[in-house]
TIKOL-511678 format. One record per residue (C-alpha): residue in three letters; x, y, z. Coordinates in steps of 0.25 Angstrom, whole numbers, padded with zeros to 4 digits, always signed. Layout:
N
AlaXYZ;...
END
This chain:
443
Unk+0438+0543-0005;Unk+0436+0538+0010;Unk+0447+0529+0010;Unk+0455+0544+0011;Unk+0449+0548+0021;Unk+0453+0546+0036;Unk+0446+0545+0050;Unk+0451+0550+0061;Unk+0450+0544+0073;Unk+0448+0551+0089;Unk+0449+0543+0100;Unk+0457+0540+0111;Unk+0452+0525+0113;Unk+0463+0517+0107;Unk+0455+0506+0106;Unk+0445+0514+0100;Unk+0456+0520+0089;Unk+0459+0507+0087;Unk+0448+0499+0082;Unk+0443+0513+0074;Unk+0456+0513+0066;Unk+0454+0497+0063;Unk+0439+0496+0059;Unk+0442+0509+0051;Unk+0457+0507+0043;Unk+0451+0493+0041;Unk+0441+0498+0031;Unk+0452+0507+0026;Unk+0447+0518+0031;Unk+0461+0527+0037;Unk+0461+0530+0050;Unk+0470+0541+0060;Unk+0467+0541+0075;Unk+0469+0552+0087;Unk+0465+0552+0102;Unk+0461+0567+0103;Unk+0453+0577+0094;Unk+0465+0587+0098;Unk+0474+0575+0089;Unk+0463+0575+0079;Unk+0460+0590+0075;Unk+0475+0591+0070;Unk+0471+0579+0061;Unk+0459+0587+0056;Unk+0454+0598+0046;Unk+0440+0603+0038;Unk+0445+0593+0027;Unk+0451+0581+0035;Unk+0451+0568+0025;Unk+0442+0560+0035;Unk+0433+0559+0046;Unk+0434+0559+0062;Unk+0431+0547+0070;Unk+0430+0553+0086;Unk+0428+0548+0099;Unk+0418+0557+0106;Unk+0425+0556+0122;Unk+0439+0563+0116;Unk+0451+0568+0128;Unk+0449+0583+0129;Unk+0442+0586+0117;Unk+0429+0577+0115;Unk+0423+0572+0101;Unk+0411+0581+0103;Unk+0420+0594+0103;Unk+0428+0589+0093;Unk+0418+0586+0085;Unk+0412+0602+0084;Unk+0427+0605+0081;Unk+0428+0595+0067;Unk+0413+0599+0065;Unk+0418+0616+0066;Unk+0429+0613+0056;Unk+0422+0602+0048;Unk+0408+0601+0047;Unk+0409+0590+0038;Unk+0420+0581+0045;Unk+0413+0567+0048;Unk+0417+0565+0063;Unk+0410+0552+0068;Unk+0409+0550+0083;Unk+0413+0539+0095;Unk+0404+0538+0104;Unk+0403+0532+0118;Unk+0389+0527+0123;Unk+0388+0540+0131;Unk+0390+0548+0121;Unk+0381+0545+0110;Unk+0370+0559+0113;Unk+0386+0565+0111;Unk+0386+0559+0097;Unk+0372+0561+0093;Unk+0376+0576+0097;Unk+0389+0576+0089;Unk+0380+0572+0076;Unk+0372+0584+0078;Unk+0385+0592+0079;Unk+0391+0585+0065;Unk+0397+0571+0069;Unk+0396+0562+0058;Unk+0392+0549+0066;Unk+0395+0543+0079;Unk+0398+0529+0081;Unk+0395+0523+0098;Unk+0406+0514+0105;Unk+0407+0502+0101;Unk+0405+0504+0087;Unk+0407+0492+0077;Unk+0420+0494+0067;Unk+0409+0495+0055;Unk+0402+0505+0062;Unk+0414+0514+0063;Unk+0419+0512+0048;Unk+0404+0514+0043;Unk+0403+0528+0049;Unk+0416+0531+0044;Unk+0415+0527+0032;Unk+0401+0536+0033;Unk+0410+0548+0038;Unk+0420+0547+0027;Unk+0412+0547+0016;Unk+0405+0561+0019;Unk+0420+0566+0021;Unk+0423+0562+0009;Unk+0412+0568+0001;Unk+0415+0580+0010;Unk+0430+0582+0006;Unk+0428+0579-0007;Unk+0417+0589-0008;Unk+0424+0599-0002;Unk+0438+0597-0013;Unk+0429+0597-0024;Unk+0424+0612-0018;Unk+0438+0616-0015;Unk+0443+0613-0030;Unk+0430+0620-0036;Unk+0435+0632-0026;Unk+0448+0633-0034;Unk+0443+0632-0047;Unk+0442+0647-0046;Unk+0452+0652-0058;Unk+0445+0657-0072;Unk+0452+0643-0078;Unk+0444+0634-0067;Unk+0431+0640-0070;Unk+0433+0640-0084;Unk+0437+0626-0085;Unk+0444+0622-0097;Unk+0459+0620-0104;Unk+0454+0621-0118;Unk+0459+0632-0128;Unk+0446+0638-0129;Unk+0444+0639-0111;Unk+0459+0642-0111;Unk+0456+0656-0120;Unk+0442+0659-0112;Unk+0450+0660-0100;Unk+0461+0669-0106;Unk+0451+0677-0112;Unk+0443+0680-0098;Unk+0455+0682-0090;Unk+0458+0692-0101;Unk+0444+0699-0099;Unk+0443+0698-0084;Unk+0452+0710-0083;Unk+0445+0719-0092;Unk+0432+0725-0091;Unk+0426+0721-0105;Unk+0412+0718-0109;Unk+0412+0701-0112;Unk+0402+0692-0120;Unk+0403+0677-0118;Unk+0399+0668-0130;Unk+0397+0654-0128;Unk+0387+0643-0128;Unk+0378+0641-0116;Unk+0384+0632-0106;Unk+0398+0637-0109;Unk+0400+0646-0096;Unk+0399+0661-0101;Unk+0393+0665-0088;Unk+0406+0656-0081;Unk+0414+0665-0089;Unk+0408+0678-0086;Unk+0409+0675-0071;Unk+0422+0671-0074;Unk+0426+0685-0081;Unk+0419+0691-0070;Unk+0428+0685-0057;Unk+0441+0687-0065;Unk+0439+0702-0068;Unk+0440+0712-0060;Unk+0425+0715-0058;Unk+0425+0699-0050;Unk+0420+0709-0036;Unk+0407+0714-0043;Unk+0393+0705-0047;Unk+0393+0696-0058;Unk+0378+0699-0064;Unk+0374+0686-0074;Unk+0363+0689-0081;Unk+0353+0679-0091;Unk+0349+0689-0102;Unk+0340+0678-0108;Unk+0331+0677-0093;Unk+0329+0692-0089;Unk+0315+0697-0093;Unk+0314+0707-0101;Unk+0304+0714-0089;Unk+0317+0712-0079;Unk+0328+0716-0086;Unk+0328+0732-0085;Unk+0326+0729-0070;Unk+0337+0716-0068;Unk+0346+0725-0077;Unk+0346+0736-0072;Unk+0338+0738-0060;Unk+0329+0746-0055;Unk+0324+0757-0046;Unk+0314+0756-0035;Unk+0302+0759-0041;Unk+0306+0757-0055;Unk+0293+0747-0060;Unk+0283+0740-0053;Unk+0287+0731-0041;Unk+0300+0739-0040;Unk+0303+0742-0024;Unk+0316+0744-0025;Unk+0329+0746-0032;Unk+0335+0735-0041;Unk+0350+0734-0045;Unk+0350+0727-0058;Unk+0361+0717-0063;Unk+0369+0726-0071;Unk+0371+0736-0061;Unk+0373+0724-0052;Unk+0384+0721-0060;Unk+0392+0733-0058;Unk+0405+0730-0054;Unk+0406+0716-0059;Unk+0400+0709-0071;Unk+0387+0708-0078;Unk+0385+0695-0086;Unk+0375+0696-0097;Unk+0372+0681-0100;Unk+0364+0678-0112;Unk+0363+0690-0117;Unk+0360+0687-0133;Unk+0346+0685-0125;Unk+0343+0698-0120;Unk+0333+0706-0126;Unk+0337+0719-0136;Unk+0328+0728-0126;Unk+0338+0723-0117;Unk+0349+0723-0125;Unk+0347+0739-0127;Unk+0349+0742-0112;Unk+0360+0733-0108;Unk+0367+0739-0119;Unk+0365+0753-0114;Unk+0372+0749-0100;Unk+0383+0741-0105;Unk+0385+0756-0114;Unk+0385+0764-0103;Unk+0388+0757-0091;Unk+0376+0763-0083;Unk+0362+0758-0080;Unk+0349+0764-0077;Unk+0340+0756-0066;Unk+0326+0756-0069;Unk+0318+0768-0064;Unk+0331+0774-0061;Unk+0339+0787-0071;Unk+0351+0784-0063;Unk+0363+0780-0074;Unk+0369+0768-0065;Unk+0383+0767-0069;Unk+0387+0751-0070;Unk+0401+0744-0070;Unk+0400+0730-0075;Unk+0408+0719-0083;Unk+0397+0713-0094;Unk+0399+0699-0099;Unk+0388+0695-0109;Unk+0387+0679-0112;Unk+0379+0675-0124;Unk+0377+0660-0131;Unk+0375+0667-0147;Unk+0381+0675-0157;Unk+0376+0689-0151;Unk+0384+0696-0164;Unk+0376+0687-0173;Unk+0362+0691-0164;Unk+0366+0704-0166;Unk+0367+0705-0180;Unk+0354+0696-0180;Unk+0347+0708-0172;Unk+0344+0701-0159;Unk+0356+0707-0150;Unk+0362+0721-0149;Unk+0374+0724-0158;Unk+0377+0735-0150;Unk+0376+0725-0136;Unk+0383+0714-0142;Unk+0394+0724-0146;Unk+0395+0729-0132;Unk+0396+0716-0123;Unk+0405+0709-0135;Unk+0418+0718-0129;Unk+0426+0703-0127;Unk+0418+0690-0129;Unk+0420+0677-0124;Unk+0417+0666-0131;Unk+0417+0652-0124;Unk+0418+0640-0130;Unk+0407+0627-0131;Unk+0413+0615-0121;Unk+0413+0607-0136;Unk+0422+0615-0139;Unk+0433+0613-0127;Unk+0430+0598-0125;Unk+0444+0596-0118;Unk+0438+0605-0107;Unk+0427+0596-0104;Unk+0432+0587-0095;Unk+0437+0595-0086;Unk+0423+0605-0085;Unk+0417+0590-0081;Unk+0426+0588-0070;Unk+0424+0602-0065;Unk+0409+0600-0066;Unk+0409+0589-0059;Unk+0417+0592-0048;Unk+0408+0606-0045;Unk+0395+0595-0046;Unk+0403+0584-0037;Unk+0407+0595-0027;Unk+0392+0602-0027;Unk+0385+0591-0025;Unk+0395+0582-0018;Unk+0396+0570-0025;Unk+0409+0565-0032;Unk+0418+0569-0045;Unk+0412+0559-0055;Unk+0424+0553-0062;Unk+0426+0559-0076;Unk+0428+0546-0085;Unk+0436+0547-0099;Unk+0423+0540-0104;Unk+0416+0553-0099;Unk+0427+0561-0104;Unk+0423+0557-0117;Unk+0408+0559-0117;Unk+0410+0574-0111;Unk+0420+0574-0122;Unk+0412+0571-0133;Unk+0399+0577-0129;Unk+0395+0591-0137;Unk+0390+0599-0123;Unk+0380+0607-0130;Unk+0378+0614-0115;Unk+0393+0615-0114;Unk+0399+0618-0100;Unk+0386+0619-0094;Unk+0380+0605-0098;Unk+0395+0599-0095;Unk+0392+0605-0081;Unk+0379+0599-0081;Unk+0383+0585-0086;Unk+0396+0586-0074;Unk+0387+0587-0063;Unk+0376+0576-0068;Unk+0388+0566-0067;Unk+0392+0570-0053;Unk+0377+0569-0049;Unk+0376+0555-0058;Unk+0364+0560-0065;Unk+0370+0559-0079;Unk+0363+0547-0083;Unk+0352+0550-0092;Unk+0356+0565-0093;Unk+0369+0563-0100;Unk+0371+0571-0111;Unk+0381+0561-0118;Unk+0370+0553-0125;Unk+0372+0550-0141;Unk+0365+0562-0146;Unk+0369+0570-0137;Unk+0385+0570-0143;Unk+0380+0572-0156;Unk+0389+0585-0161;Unk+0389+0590-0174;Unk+0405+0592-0175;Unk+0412+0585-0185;Unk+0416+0571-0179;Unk+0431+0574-0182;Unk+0432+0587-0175;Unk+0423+0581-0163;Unk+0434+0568-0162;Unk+0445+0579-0161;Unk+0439+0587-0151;Unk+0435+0574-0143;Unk+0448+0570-0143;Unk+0456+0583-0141;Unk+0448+0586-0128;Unk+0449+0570-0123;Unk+0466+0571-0126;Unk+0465+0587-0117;Unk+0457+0580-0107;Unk+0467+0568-0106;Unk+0480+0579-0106;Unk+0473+0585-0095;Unk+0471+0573-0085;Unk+0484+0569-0088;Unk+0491+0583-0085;Unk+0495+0584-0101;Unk+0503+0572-0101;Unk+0504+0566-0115;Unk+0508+0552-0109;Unk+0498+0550-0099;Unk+0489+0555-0108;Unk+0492+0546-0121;Unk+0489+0536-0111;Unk+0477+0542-0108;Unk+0470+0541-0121;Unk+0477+0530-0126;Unk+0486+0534-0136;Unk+0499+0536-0140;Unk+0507+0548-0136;Unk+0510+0553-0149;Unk+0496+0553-0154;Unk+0491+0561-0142;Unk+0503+0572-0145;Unk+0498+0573-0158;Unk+0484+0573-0155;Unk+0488+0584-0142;Unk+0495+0593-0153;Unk+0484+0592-0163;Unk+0474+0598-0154;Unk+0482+0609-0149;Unk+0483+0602-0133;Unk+0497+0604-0130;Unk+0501+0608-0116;
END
């Protein structure tokens, strides 16, 4: 990527400009030359595809001033210095102040082309960095956070968009690692309560010594150590939502007074007899049957019946493998932009082992998996060993649902082409219509 990048040259010394431009285009590094800093700040802006090259002793405005200017509008612009013998205290200051380097007349060709080379691979890092932030920014819609073009994602997004608006009660069914507290975020900043908190709370890790206190707070006083007045997460929550996650794990003593405030929509705060009215969104997440629980007699009836007003139920990534490729991509690129390293390349061999894999630790474990190939820690961790692919579907179900997700990822590179895509995947055209109608991937 350094070969797209340019250097830009200020100096007034023809001669000077002259062999900079040789020993530099010779190594086919592009070069543009001008004899001011006024010429070069029309050339320049906070994501200039290159580096400057500048001559310290400028006409009217010097290299040290200009430097301060780039350094105010880019801290992160590599300038690297000419220096005359006089002037090298001047360069060692300019460091300090954010040059890159400096290099003292007469410098060797190689000399220059080294520290240039030096300068344009930090830019380079840096702008890639910087556009893989500036696409995650704009992955803002419900559609970009709940990534996928599968039937099954396609009717989850409906259905919240649909619920966003209203102020019903939701409970969230799916596996863990399939996104449930995503996707109460997600009802949360599409509805109308998107001003208020969004309160998560792990059912399964609050003492049952805490909970009447993180709950619903209390009052100065209210039990031993208790100098003050506490506001607990559900009145917290007033206003926006409370997110109740795991919540086939809280105990029934607990179960009996959450029950009573989701009722009545009011709250007592420990050592208090003051009815707190309360005015929140609840969105409960759970990874079992909480009917079957109930009937069994370890969950509320009367609970379960009051949070399940609309239930969500996601599905398993097994079962929206098409999907699959694209949630890599997306992990990879959040893992390559947060710890600046590069897009590792998503190969069809990969395709096929993400593909085939059962992700027992659905979206999560994908994530995971994602970021330990941008870091190239996968070896020796990889969870695409023998054993691990070992699934208990029918073989022929799990050949059709291989190669309905590799034919929808292969109409997706190739923008739904049927040609390019026949191509592709070696095979003829007619076959892969067929095989398109049969498992419903029409455009």
């Amino acid at each position: 990527m350094t070969d797209a990048l340019k250097v830009l040259i200020i100096e007034d010394d023809p001669d000077i400009v002259l062999g900079c431009e040789q020993a530099l285009q010779l190594e086919g590094i592009a070069t543009e030359s001008v004899g001011s800093a006024e010429q070069a700040r029309r050339r320049l802006s906070r994501d200039f595809a290159g580096i400057v090259v500048s001559d310290i002793r400028l006409p009217r405005m010097d290299g040290m001033a200009f430097l301060r200017e780039l350094m105010a509008m880019d801290r992160e612009l590599p300038v690297v210095l000419i220096t005359g013998h006089g002037d090298v205290s001047m360069a060692v200051q300019a460091m300090k102040d954010g040059a890159h380097d400096f290099i003292q007349k007469p410098f060797a060709p190689e000399h220059l082309v080294g520290a240039v080379r030096r300068a344009l691979e930090q830019r380079r890092l840096v702008l890639e960095v910087r556009a893989l932030r500036q696409r995650l920014d704009e992955r803002d819609s419900l559609e970009s956070r709940l990534i996928g073009r599968s039937a099954a994602m396609q009717q989850l997004r409906q259905m919240l968009l649909g619920l966003a608006s209203s102020a019903a009660d939701v409970l969230i069914q799916g596996e863990t690692g399939t996104g449930k507290e995503l996707v109460a975020r997600c009802l949360h900043e599409a509805s109308a309560r998107r001003g208020g908190n969004f309160v998560a709370i792990n059912c399964g890790g609050l003492p049952d010594t805490l909970f009447d206190s993180e709950m619903f707070g209390s009052e100065a006083g209210a039990y031993t150590g208790s100098s003050k007045k506490r506001i607990g997460k559900i009145e917290h929550a007033s206003g926006g939502t409370l997110f109740l996650d795991e919540i086939e794990s809280m105990p029934m003593a607990m179960q009996i007074k959450l029950l009573r405030v989701l009722q009545e929509r009011v709250l007592e705060r420990l050592g208090s007899n003051t009815l707190i009215p309360i005015d929140c969104r609840v969105i409960a997440a759970t990874k079992t049957d909480l009917l079957e629980l109930s009937r069994e007699g370890r969950f509320r009836a009367d609970l379960y019946y009051r949070l399940n007003v609309a239930t969500v139920t996601l599905p398993p990534l097994r079962e929206r493998r098409e999907d699959i490729p694209r949630l890599f991509e997306h992990f990879a690129l959040q893992g390559a932009a947060r710890h600046e390293r590069p897009v590792p390349e998503l190969s069809s061999g990969r395709v096929q082992q993400l593909l085939s894999y059962p992700w027992p630790g659905n979206v999560r474990e994908l994530r995971n998996v994602a970021e330990r190939t941008v870091l190239g820690i996968e070896a020796g961790s990889s969870p695409f060993g023998e054993d691990a692919t070992a699934t208990p579907r029918p073989l022929a179900a799990t050949v059709e649902a291989f190669e309905r997700a590799l034919i929808a990822e292969a109409l997706r590179r190739h923008d739904g082409s049927l040609a390019r895509t026949a191509e592709a995947l070696a095979t003829a055209k007619t076959t892969l219509h067929d095989k398109i109608r049969k498992y419903g991937l029409e455009r």
